[in-house]
Every structure is written in C-alpha cells, then in structure tokens.
KOLDO-784459 format. One record per residue (C-alpha): x, y, z; residue in one letter. Coordinates in steps of 0.5 Angstrom, whole numbers, plus 500, padded with zeros to 3 digits. Layout:
# residues N
XYZA;...
***
This chain:
# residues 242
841729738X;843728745X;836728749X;836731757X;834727761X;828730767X;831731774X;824728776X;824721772X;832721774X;830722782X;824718781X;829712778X;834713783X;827713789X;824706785X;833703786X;834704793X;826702795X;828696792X;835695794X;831695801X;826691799X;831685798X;831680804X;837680809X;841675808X;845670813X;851665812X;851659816X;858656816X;859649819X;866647817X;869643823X;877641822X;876637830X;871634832X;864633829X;858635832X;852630828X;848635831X;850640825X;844637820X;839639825X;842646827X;842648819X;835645818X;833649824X;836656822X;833655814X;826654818X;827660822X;830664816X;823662812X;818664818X;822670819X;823673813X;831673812X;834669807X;839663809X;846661806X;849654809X;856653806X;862649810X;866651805X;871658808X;873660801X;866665802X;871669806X;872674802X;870682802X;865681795X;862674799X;862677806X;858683805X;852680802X;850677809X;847682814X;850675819X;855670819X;853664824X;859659826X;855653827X;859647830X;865649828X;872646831X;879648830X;882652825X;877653819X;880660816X;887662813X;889668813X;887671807X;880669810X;881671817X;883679814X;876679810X;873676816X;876681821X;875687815X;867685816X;866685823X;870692823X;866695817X;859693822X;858685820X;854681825X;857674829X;853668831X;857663835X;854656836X;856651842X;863649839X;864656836X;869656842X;873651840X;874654834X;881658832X;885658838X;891662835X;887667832X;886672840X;882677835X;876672833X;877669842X;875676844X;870676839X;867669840X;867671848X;871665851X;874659848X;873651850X;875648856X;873641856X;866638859X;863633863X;857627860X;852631858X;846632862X;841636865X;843643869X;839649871X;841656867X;839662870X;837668866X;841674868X;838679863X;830679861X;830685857X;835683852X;831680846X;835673846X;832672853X;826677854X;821672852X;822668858X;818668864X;822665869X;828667871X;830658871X;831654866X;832647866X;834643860X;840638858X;845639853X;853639853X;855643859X;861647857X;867649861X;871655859X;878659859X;880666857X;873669858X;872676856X;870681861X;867685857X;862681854X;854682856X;851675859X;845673858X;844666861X;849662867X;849656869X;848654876X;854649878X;850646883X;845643879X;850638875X;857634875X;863636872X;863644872X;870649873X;868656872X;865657879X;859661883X;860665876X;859661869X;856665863X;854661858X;850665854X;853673852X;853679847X;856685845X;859690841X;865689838X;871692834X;866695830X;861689829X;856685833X;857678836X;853673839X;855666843X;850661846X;853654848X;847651847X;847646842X;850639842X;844635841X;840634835X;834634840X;836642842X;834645835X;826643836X;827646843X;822652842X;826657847X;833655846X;831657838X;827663841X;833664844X;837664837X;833669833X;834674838X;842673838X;840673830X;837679830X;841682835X;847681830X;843682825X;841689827X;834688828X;835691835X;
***
C-alpha cells in the first residue's frame, strides 16, 4: 500500500534542502591561462586569491585550463577572476558559455593583463572596460582614489596612494564604466591616456557584474594589504556580496 507522505515532513524536506543549498560556500574560479606573454606573478596571484578565499569564506578553484568554460561548469561559480591572462584564451564555443553566464547574472574579476586578453572578441572589451596599450618600466606613481564609498576603495583613508607596479596605457576605453582609482601621469614617466587615466573600475554589464584593476605585475603586489583589500572588495562586488 502506497503510503501518503505529510505535507509538513515534505515542506520540512524541502526547508532543510534549500538551508542547505544555502549553506554551501560561494564559489569562484581563477583562470590564468595566458596565450602572449606570461606574468611570473601568476603564482603569487593565485596563492594570494586562496588565502583570501580561506579568510573570507569563499571556496576557490584555479585552473588555466578553458575547457571549464561550459554552462554546467560556469554556473557553479558566483565569480570567475581572469588573472594575468593574454591573448586569446577562449574559443568560441567557451566565449558562448562564458557571454551566457554574464548574461544570466555571473560575476567578472579582471586582473592587470585582463586587458590584454581576447582582442576580437568586443563583447568581452566592453566587459573588461578597456584593452592594453603598451607601458613604460615599471615604477613608482601616484593613484588618486575617485570613489570612497564603493567597497574596493571605501577602506582608504586618503584620497593618495602611492605604490610601484606596471603602469598600463589603455585604448578603446569604455565610457560607461564606474572608476574607482586613477593614475596621475604626472607623478611618472611613460603615460598616454592624459589629465583622465582610470586605472581602476566597475560595473554592471549585460546582465552581470565586472571588476577591473590594473594592478598586479609584480609578485610583491599580491603581499600589498591595500592593493589585496582592494581585490576582495572588486571580488565581492562581482560576487554580489554588495
């Protein structure tokens, strides 16, 4: 005999799955896979992102391996963090699963060389906010903070930052990305974007969440405390924590 089963035990069920479902910890993919040139940074970056992840609740998943650019991988991750990567990294079955999951609320983190990542693909320029155009020596410069309030940026007390690292130029810029840091030309050799060079941004984006700093050449950048401040908050923006 067929035994009817209680609403309450199945609502209970149903109650205890989605606490569960909750409970499990957010989770973010870091892909560094790079087709030009290589940052030896890269180790530094994904050992700073793990330590990050542990001290902030959030699981962690490195790969450079872009075959994980499908719907059924993609959507296992509240974020995916392009680290370092250069040239064209995805093909275009990866690009569609990739565009699909910005589109379907997805989250973007891209890390210094993120700009020089996929320059035929507009869609993922836009995304990114701009693409690479050359640099001088890396060098010391002074950033100015443009937004205190964001959560990558609220953490400062100064409006001037000072650091050293590889200061990037930039084409094909998109007007409609939120800065939060710009560099000063003045205070270094080598700049070309002029009085206005952003150098950090976000915003929202066909559906999803994207992230930029161009921070990070140097393995010394990833033991920076407010560079790393700096990241969580662009990780937790994309991430919907904010």
């Amino acid at each position: 005999m067929k035994k009817n089963i209680s609403p309450v035990i199945l609502l209970t069920g149903l109650l205890l799955l989605s606490l569960s479902e909750s409970c499990k910890p957010s989770r973010v993919l870091v892909f560094s896979k790079t087709v030009g040139f290589r940052h030896t940074s890269i180790a530094a970056g994904k050992t700073a992102l793990l330590q990050l992840g542990t001290e902030n609740k959030f699981a962690v998943d490195t790969t450079e391996d872009a075959s994980v650019f499908t719907k059924a991988q993609l959507k296992k991750y509240a974020s995916v963090v392009f680290l370092n990567t250069t040239g064209d990294v995805l093909d275009s079955l990866q690009q569609f699963a990739f565009t699909r999951y910005i589109k379907r609320g997805g989250g973007f983190v891209g890390v210094h060389s993120a700009t020089d990542t996929e320059y035929g693909w507009p869609w993922y320029g836009k995304m990114v906010g701009a693409y690479f155009n050359g640099h001088p020596k890396p060098q010391e410069a002074t950033f100015i903070i443009k937004d205190k309030i964001f959560l990558a940026t609220s953490f400062f007390t100064d409006t001037i930052w000072k650091r050293t690292d590889e200061l990037y130029n930039f084409k094909n810029m998109n007007p409609d990305v939120h800065v939060l840091v710009c560099i000063d030309e003045s205070s270094y050799e080598g700049g070309t974007n002029g009085s206005y060079h952003p150098f950090s941004w976000y915003h929202a984006y066909d559906g999803g969440r994207a992230f930029y700093t161009a921070m990070g050449h140097t393995d010394e950048t990833y033991s920076d405390s407010n560079f790393i401040q700096h990241l969580l908050g662009g990780i937790k923006y994309a991430m919907k924590k904010k």
